[in-house]
N, C-alpha and C positions, 0 to 999 in steps of 0.2 A: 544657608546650606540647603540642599538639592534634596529634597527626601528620595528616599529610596522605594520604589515600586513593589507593592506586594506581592506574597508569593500567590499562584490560584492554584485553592482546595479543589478536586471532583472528587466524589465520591461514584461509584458505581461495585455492579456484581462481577461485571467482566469485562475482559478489554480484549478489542477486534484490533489486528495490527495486519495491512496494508504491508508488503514486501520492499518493491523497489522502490526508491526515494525515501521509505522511511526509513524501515532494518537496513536496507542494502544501497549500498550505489553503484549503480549500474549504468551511469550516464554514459560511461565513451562507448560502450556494446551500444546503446540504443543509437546514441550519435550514428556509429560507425555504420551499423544496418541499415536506418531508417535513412540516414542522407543517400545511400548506395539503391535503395529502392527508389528515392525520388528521383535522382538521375535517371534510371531505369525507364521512368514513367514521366518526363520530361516536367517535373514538377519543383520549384523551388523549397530547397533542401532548409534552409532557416525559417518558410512560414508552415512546413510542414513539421514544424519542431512544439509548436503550441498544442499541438493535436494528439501527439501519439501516447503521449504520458497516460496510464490510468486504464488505458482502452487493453479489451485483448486487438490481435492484430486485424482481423478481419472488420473489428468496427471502425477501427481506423483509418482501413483502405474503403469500407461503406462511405465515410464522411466526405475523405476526398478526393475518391472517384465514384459517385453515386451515379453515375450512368451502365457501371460493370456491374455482370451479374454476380450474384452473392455467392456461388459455388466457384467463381473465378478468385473470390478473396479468400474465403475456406483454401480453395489448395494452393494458392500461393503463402495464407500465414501458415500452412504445417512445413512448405520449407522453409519460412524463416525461423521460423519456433527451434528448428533442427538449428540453423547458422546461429542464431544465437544461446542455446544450450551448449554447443561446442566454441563457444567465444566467451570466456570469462577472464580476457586479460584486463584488468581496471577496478576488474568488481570488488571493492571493498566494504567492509560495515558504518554504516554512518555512525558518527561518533557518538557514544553513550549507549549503542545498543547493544554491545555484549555483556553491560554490566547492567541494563535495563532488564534483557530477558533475564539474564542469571536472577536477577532478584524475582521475577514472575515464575521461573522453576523453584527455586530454595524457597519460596512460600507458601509453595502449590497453591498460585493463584489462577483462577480460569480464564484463559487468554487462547486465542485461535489466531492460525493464520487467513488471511482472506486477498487473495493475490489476484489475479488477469493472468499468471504464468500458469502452464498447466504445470503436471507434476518433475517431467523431466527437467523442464529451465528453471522450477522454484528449487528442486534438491540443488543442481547447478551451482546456483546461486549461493543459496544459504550454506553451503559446502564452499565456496571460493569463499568466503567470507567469514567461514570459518564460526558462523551461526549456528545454535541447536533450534530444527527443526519442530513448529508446535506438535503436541502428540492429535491434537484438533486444526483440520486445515482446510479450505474450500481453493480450491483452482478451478482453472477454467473448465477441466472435465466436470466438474459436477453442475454449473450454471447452464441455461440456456439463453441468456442475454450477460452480454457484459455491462460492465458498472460504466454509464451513471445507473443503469438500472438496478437497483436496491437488491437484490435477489442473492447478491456473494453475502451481504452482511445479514440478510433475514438466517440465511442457513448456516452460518456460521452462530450466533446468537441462539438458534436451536438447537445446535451442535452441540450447547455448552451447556443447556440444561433454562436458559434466560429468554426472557423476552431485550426486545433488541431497545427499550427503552431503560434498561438498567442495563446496557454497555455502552464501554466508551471506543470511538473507535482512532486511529493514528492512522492518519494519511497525507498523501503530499499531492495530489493533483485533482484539477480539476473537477473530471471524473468522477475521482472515488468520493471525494467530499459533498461532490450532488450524490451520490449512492448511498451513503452514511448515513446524510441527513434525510433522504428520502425512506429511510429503514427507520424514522424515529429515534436516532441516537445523535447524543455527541461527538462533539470531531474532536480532537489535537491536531492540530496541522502540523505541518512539520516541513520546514527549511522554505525557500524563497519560494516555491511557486505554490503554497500552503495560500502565502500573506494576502495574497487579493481577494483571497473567498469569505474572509473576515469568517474563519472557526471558530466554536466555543473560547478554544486557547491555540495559540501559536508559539512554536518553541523553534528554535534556531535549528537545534538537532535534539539528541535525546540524553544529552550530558545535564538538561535542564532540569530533566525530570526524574523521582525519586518514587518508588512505591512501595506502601506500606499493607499490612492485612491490618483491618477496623475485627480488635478481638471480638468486642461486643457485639457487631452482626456479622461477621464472620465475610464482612465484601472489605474492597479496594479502598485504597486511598493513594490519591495521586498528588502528587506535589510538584507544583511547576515554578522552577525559579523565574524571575521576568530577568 
């Protein structure tokens, strides 16, 4: 008989959660946008799909048109920011996250949000999805680099009172997971394009995952079925 694969404990003070791919699925908006810009900019619309996840939009359009200047991607991502805030047909909650957060509220446990969307596409969002908004949240207005660079999850982990070595953080791309771990924290990854970064732990969605308050120090505990 096949033993069966352990559960994995983390213990931390807070947890950083990462919007789209984690809490949210927003893939056919991003689909729908990002292939409509590539034709635009006569650029193949599937190899420009490995890139976009994680980025705000203008680091995106940096990567792969690095000959345009940077105020040409600044005003081209605040109209797409706009087409995609007014396009949430698709967006749903990835599975286990409305009953993930409800347990991080009913515990009053400290948890932030830490997105690439500014404020208008994250309410958007966590509103088509029918999400309760963290009451602690970093977007793109408050960064001046986007993730891979560390700087959403340093100020989010501030935000909450922790050094970013006692938070855990949930994310699904690329990106955010070089940002995470360059912030000193653990990851969860989450859903297929999590699995190639080899995170702390990787979970399918977030129906895996269980959280509890540790009475005795008053932090997290995470419980991740395999």
């Amino acid at each position: 008989m096949q033993a069966t694969a352990p559960e994995t404990v983390l213990t931390c003070r807070a947890v950083l959660l990462d919007m789209d791919g984690t809490l949210v699925n927003s893939d056919a908006v991003v689909e729908r946008v990002w292939r409509e810009w590539a034709v635009r900019h006569g650029l193949d619309g599937d190899a420009i799909m490995g890139v976009v996840h994680g980025r705000q939009g203008y680091a995106t359009m940096a990567a792969l048109l690095p000959d345009r200047p940077m105020e040409d991607n600044c005003a081209e991502n605040e109209r797409m920011l706009a087409q995609e805030t007014a396009d949430t047909e698709g967006v749903v909650p990835v599975p286990g996250a409305p009953a993930f957060l409800a347990e991080l509220v009913a515990a009053a446990l400290p948890h932030a949000l830490v997105t690439s969307a500014d404020v208008a596409l994250a309410e958007a969002r966590m509103g088509a999805a029918d999400l309760p908004m963290p009451m602690t949240r970093v977007t793109a207005e408050d960064v001046s680099a986007s993730k891979p660079d560390p700087e959403g999850f340093v100020k989010g982990a501030a935000g909450l009172g922790f050094a970013p070595e006692d938070c855990v953080a949930f994310e699904d791309s690329e990106a955010g997971i070089a940002a995470a771990r360059a912030a000193g924290m653990r990851v969860v990854g989450v859903g297929p394009r999590a699995a190639a970064m080899a995170p702390t732990a990787h979970v399918r969605d977030l129906t895996q995952v269980t959280v509890e308050r540790d009475a005795a120090t008053a932090g997290i505990t995470l419980r991740i079925a395999p």
